[in-house]
C-alpha positions in Angstrom: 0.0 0.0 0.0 1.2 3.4 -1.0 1.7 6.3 1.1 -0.5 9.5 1.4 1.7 12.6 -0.2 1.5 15.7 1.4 -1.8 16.3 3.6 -5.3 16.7 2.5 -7.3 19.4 4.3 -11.2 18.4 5.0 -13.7 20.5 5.6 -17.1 19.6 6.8 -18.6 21.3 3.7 -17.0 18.8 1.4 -19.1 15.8 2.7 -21.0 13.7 0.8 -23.8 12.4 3.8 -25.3 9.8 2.4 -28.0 7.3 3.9 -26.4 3.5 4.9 -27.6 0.4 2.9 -29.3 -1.5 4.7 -29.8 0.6 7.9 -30.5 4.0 6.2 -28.1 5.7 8.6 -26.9 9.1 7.5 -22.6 8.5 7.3 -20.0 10.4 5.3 -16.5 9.1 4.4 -13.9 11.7 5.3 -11.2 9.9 3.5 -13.1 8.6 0.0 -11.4 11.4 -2.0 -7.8 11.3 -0.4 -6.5 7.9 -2.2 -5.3 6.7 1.3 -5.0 3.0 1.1 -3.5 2.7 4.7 -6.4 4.6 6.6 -10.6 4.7 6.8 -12.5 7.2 8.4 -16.2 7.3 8.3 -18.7 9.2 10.3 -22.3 7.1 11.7 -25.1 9.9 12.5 -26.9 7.2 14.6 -30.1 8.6 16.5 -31.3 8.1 19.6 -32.8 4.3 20.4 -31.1 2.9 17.4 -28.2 0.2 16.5 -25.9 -0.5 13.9 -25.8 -4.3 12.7 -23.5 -6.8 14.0 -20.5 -7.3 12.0 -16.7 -7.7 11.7 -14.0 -6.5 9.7 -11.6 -9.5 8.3 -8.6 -7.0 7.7 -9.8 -3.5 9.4 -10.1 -2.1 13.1 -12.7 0.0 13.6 -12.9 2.2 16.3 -15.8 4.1 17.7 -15.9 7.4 19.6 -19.1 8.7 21.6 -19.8 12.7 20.3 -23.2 13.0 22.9 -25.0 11.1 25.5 -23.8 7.8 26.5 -22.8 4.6 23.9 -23.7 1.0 24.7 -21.6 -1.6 22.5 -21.4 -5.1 21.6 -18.0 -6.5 21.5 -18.0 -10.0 21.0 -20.3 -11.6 23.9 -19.2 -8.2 26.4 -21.6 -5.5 26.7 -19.8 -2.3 27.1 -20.9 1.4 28.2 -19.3 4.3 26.2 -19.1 7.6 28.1 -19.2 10.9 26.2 -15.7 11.4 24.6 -14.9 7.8 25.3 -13.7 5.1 22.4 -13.5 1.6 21.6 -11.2 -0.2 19.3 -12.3 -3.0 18.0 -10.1 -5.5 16.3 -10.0 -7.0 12.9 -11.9 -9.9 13.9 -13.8 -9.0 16.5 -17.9 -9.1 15.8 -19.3 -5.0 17.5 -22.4 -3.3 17.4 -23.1 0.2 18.8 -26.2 1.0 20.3 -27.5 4.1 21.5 -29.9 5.2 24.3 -32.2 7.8 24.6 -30.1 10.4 24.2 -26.8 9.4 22.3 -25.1 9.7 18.9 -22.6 6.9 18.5 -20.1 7.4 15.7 -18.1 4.7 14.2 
């Protein structure tokens, strides 16, 4: 995998939000128009009272910061509580799924 030249600057105006698959959760990829083959970076709008799906990465991490509120997350058979500004990282072949409550956005 090649290295990113230089830096990329991105702005939250240069976004493309788009609604998920399956789950129709609103998400933007900060990284889709940087080339970088090393690095991911997508943001998860996830509402209040809603989940993501339960899933792994074979050759990714993936780690998830709480923005607002509170974060419950599925890491393999351990339920975990997120505080706000708190992370998880999850490893390549580790199943997750992030949860929110009442009042929580979960990104991922």
């Amino acid at each position: 995998m090649k290295a990113v030249q230089g830096y990329h600057l991105i702005k939250s105006e240069d976004l493309f939000w788009r609604p998920s698959n399956l789950m129709k959760i609103p998400n933007a990829d900060y990284l889709e128009r940087t080339g970088s083959e090393n690095l991911g970076a997508r943001l998860w709008r996830l509402p209040p009272k809603s989940a993501n799906t339960l899933h792994k990465h074979i050759r990714a991490e993936e780690f998830y910061f709480v923005l607002e509120g509170v974060g419950r997350m599925r890491v393999e058979d351990e339920t975990l509580t997120v505080p706000k500004y708190g992370g998880v990282l999850s490893g390549r072949i580790s199943c997750a799924r992030c949860s929110t409550t009442l009042t929580t956005k979960c990104f991922g």
